[in-house]
C-alpha positions in Angstrom: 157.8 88.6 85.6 155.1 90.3 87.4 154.0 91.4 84.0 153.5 87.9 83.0 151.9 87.0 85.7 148.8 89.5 85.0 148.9 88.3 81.7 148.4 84.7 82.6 145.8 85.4 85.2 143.7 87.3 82.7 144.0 84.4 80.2 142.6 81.6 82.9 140.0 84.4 84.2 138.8 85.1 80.8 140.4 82.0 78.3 136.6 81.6 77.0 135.9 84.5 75.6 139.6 84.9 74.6 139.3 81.7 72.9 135.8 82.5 71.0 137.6 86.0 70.3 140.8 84.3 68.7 138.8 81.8 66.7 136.6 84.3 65.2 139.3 86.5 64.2 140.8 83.3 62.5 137.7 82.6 60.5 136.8 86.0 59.4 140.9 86.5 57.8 140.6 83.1 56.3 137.6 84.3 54.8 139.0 87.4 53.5 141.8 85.4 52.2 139.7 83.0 50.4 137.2 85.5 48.4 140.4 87.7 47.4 142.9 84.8 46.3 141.1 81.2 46.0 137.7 82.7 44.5 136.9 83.1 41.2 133.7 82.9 39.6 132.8 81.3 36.7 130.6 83.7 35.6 128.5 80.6 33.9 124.6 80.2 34.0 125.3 76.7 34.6 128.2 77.0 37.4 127.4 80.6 39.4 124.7 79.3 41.9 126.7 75.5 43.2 130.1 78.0 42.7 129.3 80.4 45.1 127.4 77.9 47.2 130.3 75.2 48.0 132.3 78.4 49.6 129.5 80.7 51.0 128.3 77.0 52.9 131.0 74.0 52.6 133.7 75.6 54.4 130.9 76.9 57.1 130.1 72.9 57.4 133.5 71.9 58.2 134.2 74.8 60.4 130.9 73.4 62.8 132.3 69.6 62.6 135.7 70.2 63.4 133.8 72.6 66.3 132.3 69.2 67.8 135.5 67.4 67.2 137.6 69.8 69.4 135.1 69.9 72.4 136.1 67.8 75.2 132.1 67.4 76.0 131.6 65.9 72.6 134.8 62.8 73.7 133.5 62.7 77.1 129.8 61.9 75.7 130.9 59.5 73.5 134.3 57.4 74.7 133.2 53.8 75.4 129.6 55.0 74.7 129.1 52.2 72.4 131.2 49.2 73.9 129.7 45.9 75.1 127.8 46.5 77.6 127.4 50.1 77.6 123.6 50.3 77.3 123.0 51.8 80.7 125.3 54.4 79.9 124.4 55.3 76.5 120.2 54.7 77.3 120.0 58.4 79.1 119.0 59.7 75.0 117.3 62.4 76.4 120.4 63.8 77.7 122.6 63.2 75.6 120.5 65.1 73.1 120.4 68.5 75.4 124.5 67.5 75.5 124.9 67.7 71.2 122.7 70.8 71.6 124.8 72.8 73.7 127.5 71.8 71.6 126.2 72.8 68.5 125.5 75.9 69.8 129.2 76.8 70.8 130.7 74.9 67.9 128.2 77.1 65.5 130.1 80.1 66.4 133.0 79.5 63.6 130.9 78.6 61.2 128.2 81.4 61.5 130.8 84.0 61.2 132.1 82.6 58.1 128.8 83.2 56.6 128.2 86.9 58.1 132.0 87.5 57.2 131.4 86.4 53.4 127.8 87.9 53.0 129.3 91.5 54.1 132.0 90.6 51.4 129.4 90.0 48.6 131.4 88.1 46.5 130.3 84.6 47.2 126.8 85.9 47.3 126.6 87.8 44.2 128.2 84.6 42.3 125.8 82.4 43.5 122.6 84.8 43.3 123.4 85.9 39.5 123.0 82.1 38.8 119.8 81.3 40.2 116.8 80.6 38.3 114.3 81.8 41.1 116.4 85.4 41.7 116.9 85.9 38.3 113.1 86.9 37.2 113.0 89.3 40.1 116.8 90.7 39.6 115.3 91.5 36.0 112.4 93.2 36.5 111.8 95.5 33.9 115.1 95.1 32.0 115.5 94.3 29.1 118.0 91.8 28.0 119.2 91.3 32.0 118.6 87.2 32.0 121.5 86.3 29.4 123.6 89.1 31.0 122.9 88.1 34.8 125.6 85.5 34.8 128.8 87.4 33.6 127.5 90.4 36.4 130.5 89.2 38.5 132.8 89.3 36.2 132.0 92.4 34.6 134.8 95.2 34.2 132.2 97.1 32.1 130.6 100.9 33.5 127.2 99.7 31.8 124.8 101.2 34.5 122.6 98.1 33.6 125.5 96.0 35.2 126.9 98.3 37.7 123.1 98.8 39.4 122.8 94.4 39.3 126.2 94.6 40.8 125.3 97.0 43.2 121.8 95.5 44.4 123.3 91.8 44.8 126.3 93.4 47.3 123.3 95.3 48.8 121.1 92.2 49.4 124.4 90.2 50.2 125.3 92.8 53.0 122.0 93.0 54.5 121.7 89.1 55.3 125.1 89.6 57.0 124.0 91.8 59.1 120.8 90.1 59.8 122.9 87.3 60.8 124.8 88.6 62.9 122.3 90.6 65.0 120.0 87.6 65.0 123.2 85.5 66.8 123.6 87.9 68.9 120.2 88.8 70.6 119.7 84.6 70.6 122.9 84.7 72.4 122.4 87.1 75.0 118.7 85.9 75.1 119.8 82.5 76.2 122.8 83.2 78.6 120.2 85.6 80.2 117.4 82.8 80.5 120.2 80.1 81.7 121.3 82.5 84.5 118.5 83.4 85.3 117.6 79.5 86.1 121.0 79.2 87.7 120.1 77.1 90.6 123.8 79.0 92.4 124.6 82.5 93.0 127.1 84.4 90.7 129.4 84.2 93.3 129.3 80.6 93.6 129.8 80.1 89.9 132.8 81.9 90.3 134.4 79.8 93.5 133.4 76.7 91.3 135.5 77.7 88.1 138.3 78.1 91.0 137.7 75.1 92.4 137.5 73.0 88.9 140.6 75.1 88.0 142.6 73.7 90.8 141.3 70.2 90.7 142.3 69.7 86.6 145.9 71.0 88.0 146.5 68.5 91.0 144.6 66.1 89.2 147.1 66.6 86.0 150.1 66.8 88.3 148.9 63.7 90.8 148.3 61.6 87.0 152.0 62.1 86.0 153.2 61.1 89.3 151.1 58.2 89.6 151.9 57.3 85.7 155.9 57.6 86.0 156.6 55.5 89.3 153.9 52.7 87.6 156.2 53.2 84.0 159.6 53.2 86.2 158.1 50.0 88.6 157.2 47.6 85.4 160.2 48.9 82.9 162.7 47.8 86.3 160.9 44.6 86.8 161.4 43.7 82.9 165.1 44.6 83.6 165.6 42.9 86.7 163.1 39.6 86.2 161.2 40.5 89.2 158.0 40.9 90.3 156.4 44.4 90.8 155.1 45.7 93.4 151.1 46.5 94.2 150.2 50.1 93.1 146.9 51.0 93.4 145.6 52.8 90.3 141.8 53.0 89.8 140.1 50.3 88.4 138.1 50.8 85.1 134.6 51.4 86.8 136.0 54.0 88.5 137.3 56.1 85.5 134.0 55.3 83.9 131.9 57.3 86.8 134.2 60.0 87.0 134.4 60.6 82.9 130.3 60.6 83.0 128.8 64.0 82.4 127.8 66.0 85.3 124.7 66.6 86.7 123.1 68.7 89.2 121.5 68.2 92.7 120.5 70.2 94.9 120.7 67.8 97.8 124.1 67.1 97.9 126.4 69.7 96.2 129.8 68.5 94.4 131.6 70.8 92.1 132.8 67.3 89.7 132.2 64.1 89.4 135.5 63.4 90.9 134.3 65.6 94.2 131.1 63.3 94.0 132.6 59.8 93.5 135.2 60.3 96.6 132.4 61.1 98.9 129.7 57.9 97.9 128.9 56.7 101.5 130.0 53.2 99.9 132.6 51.9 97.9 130.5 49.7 95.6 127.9 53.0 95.3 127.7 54.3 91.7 127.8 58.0 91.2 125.7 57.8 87.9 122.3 60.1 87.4 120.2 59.2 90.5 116.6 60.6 91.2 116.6 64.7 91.6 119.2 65.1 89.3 119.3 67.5 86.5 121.7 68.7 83.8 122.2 72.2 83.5 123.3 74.5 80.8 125.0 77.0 82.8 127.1 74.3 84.2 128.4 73.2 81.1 132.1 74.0 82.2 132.3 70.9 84.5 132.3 68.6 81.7 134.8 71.5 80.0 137.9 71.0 81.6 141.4 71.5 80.2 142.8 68.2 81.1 139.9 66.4 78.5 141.5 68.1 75.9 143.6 67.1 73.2 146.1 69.3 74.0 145.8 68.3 78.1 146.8 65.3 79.7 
């Protein structure tokens, strides 16, 4: 049990890079299993280059939409956004923008390993390359004979040097971009976690306590939910039963589930950890908790508008 326990603890402490870990793992076997069993070239002057396209960048593509489909951000931003009478809470465009931005950036992990994965493979690359029209002249510099042979390089079995050296320089240049790719992602990503913690307007240790603190709140807030959504479901399915009237229950009114499903934003005047924290401590009832003057949306506080509970697989 106590085994479990420490394994639980390290998956809340650390289920983001676990996640980004898992899913990248996923991607780069699903790549391996599509270049060795689903690919196949055509080995055609007319079909190499769109060929080796649709997989090297199609499956990338759907890899980054389904990332923006399964952030909770993405939902948040966008539930009710366009309803009547939603202007006020769609208008902030500048926002929302810098929202889809930070986003695209986490959703464009799957996607850009998919490419690194496949260009360190070769094959998709070399399929597509041996079909172009603007690689071909200067893949057959001073040979003779290369541009009618360039197509069926893939799909040679042949020892020809002529073919084994085209095959060899097209894996070459295919590697290289991979791992051009992959160190470019990686000094932009540490360049920007650096810069947004560095503009951290809290203390590391403070980041920390919040995470706790947003960590507890999804869990009462889950658990509180339920309670709240069985006696309702037990009150009216009795009273359908019975022919009686239910009694009052006081559940929160649709303005108040709009300002608490808003995204966050930062001020340093007065400090909440959510937008729940901020919308049980307005000094009125009929206050609104939406973006006043001073505040600010923050890339390094992109978990608050992260939490389990706005997940598909939460509440």
């Amino acid at each position: 049990m106590e085994k479990f326990k420490t394994l639980l603890d390290l998956h809340l402490r650390h289920s983001s890079a676990l996640g980004y870990g898992l899913v990248t793992l996923l991607t780069a076997s699903g790549e391996r299993i599509f270049s060795t069993v689903v690919f196949q070239c055509p080995c055609s002057a007319t079909w190499n280059l769109p060929y080796g396209l649709v997989f090297l960048l199609v499956p990338a593509l759907v890899l980054f939409l389904l990332g923006y489909m399964l952030s909770a951000r993405t939902w948040r931003l966008l539930t009710g956004c366009c309803a009547p009478g939603a202007r006020v809470r769609c208008s902030s465009g500048l926002r929302g923008a810098l929202v889809f931005t930070q986003i695209a950036v986490a959703a464009a992990l799957a996607p850009l390993t998919w490419v690194a994965v496949a260009l360190l493979g070769g094959s998709f690359y070399e399929c597509a390359a041996s079909g172009s029209k603007v690689l071909g002249p200067y893949l057959c510099r001073n040979r003779t004979g290369c541009t009618d042979q360039l197509p069926l390089v893939p799909c040679s079995k042949d020892q020809k040097s002529d073919l084994q050296d085209l095959l060899k320089e097209l894996k070459a240049q295919s590697q290289v971009l991979g791992w051009i790719i992959i160190a470019v992602v990686i000094i932009a990503v540490v360049i920007f976690t650096s810069v947004c913690r560095c503009l951290s307007p809290v203390s590391f240790l403070q980041l920390k306590f919040w995470k706790i603190y947003l960590e507890n709140e999804q869990e009462i807030f889950k658990s509180q939910a339920k309670e709240h959504a069985t006696d309702l479901a037990k009150e009216n399915v009795k009273c359908f039963f019975e022919h009686s009237h239910p009694k009052e229950y006081n559940t929160p009114s649709i303005k108040d589930w709009q300002q608490i499903s808003t995204l966050y934003t930062f001020n340093p005047k007065d400090q909440y950890y959510s937008m729940l924290h901020k919308y049980v401590n307005r000094k009125e009832e009929s206050d609104s908790i939406k973006s006043s003057e001073g505040d600010v949306m923050l890339p390094v506080l992109g978990f608050v508008d992260s939490p389990g509970i706005n997940s598909s697989t939460g509440l």
